[in-house]
Every structure is written in C-alpha cells, then in structure tokens.
C-alpha angles and dihedrals in degrees: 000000000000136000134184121255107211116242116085107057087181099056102009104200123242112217123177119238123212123285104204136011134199102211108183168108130336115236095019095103099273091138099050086045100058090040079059096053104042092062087062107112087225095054140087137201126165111236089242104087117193094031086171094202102148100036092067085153085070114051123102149141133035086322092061083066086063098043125085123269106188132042087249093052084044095048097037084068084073094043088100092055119108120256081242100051125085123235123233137152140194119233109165091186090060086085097049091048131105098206113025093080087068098029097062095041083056087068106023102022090171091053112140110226133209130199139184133210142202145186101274094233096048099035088050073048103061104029086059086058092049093047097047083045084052096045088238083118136056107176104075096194105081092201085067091036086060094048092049101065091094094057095048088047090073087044105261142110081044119161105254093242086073086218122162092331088176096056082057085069092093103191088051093072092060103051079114099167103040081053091047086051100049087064087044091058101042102048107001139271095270082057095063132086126197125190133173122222092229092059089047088049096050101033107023100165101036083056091051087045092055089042094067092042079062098045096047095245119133103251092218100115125087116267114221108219111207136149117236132186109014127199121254140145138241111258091209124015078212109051079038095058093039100058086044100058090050089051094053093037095237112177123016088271089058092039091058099048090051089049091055090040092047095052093048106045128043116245090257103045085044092056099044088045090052094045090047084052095051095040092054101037114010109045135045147177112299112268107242133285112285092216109184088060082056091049096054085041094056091053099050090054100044090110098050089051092045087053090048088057097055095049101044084044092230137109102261092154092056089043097046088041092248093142098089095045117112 
C-alpha cells in the first residue's frame, strides 16, 4: 500500500502505509506478539511501539511530545522497511478508541486487523497494575478504582498527572463486541482477526503461526517465543512516585538531578540502570487475587461475554468459566 504526503508538488513523495495493525488490548500479549513479529524477516515494525496515531483522543502526557503529529512523521516510521516486507504497527489503544477503526481504514483501507481478547476480571486486573506501574493510576486498590469511574467521568478524583483520564474508565476496556464492530464496519469481517489470550498463553507459537497465515506471510521462519511486559506491582506509592518523578525530571529539584545524571551517563545505560532499579526495589510480584471482587466483576460482564460468544461463534463463557455465573 502507498499514498502520497502533500509538499512537494514537483516530485510529490510515495510512502507506504501499513498494511496491517494489532490494535488491542493491553495485557493480551500485544506486546509479545509484535516483538514476534517483528523478528520475521518479512516483517516489518517500526521500533516505536504504541505509535498512537489514530487514537488522537488518547494521547497525552510527556509521551504525546515523542509521538507523530502529522501522516508524513507517522509513515516515515516504515520508510526503513524492504520493498519485500510487509508493514505493520501495535497500537493497543486502536481497540478502545472511538475513532481509529475509521480512521485507519481512511488511509489503508485494505489493511488486515488483529485483535486480542481476555477474560473481562483478569484483564480489568491486570490493566489496573499496569496503569498504577505506569503512574496512569493513583488509587492502588482496584475495587475503589472501579467505584470511582463515575466520578472521573465528570472529570474529578483524577490522578494530578492528568494522564490518560479516559483508560481509567474501566468498563470501557471490555465492550468487547461494540469495539469488535467498529473494525467490521470499517474494513470487513475477513479482515479481522480475533484471538483470545488464553489460545496465545497455551500455544504461543501454533497462534503466531496462524497469525502469518493471516496475514499472507510463509510461516517457514522460526518463530522466538518469549514473554514481554509482565505483570507486577509497585512495593511503596511513595518510593514509586518518587523515582518517577526523578526519571521524568518533574520540579527544579528533579530537573537538576536528571541533568547531572544525564551528562554523566549515556541514554541507554541510563535506561537499563533505571529498569534494574525498579526491578530490584520498586516493583514486586502482583498481591493475590482478591476473589470475591472477580467474582463481582464476572458477573457484571456476563453479558458481554455472553454476547462475545454469540458473535466469535465459540464457547467463551465455558472457557472463562462464566457458566456458573448468575
């Protein structure tokens, strides 16, 4: 696929667009799965994951300033790729989105989409641990997390970073189906791909594999099974504030240690030294299961999961344990 970036009218540039997207969702395996991918020698996947450019409505924060702003910053990410390689990004926030189904069908209409899938209590789960890790997220108990989505809906009891206040809408994550439709509707349903996060888990390699037969890609290269992005939670709110707001230079006093650091130490030593930090004191193995909250949350998304069900034509609520849920 190509289209033409406005400037010069003379010799008007031809830059490929994507030809295919995984959209969502966070803690899926979105992230192992583009990492795989990207290691296909037909493939290719910019190194900037998350570009975001299609869910305008949900960038925000310091990491907006990194991300492109125009269609000839976004496509210029693919410029390195082989004539013979296909294109392709991750954008976990496309699904969630109210606008990036049509928006990316606007510039690669024949785009082919995937989609993954969780079980709606541990994916709400694990998506409020990410956020909290992330500092998206204040309010380290997800039970008042979840009660407090009415109130952020109008817009108070935000965390003061202002980061992301729509992710902390938590049922909005699990409208799995009106999600699902926007991309029908959009492209059709053959250029939709649905997994389900179970499926990646138990056979990693025979769902990759599906996932280049989708995609049109001889499946004749190894594929490197490997786990990214685990889930894990923060040991103290306020070592884990405190570190952040070093990293990201918050505050003159901040501002001035990064500086030092950053004169003294190269970008990537800085950025392994701070991950080894956090890995050894800030961040920890997730607490267990508060059941009785999954349990509450199972059976307020029954009848999404019922729905899900009906339109992926497979048994989810057997498979989630759903069937015993009143």
């Amino acid at each position: 696929m190509s289209a033409e970036i406005p400037g010069n009218h003379a010799q008007p540039a031809v830059q490929r667009v994507p030809d295919f997207f995984i959209v969502g969702h966070p803690k899926c395996g979105t992230t192992a799965l583009y990492e795989m991918l990207r290691r296909q020698p037909r493939i290719y996947m910019p190194g900037l994951k998350e570009p975001q450019f299609f869910a305008s409505e949900m960038r925000a924060g310091p990491r907006a300033a990194h991300l492109p702003d125009t269609l000839e910053q976004y496509l210029a990410l693919f410029a390195p790729a082989r004539p013979d390689q296909l294109l392709g990004e991750a954008s976990p926030s496309y699904l969630r989105s109210h606008t990036a189904a049509a928006q990316i069908a606007q510039v690669a209409p024949e785009a082919r989409i995937i989609a993954i899938l969780r079980e709606p209590a541990s994916l709400l789960r694990s998506v409020h641990l990410q956020f909290v890790q992330g500092m998206v997220e204040n309010e380290y108990d997800l039970r008042k997390a979840l009660a407090l989505e009415q109130d952020r809906r109008q817009g108070r009891n935000l965390p003061r970073h202002g980061l992301y206040p729509q992710a902390l809408l938590y049922s909005e994550h699990v409208r799995y189906v009106e999600q699902l439709r926007r991309y029908e509707d959009a492209f059709s349903r053959e250029n939709l791909l649905v997994l389900i996060y179970d499926d990646f888990r138990a056979e990693n390699e025979a769902t990759v594999r599906a996932v280049l037969r989708f995609l049109g890609v001889k499946d004749g290269a190894p594929v490197e099974q490997l786990e990214a992005n685990p889930t894990v939670r923060a040991r103290s709110q306020a070592l884990h504030e405190l570190v952040h707001t070093l990293a990201v230079g918050r505050g003159p006093v901040s501002r001035g240690v990064k500086a030092a650091v950053k004169a003294l130490t190269p970008q990537d030593q800085r950025r392994r030294l701070l991950a080894a930090f956090r890995r050894r004191f800030v961040y920890d193995a997730p607490e267990p299961v508060d059941e009785q909250l999954m349990s509450e949350l199972r059976t307020r998304f029954k009848p999404e999961v019922t729905a899900l069900s009906e339109y992926l034509d497979r048994d989810l609520v057997g498979l989630w344990g759903y069937g015993d849920v009143d």
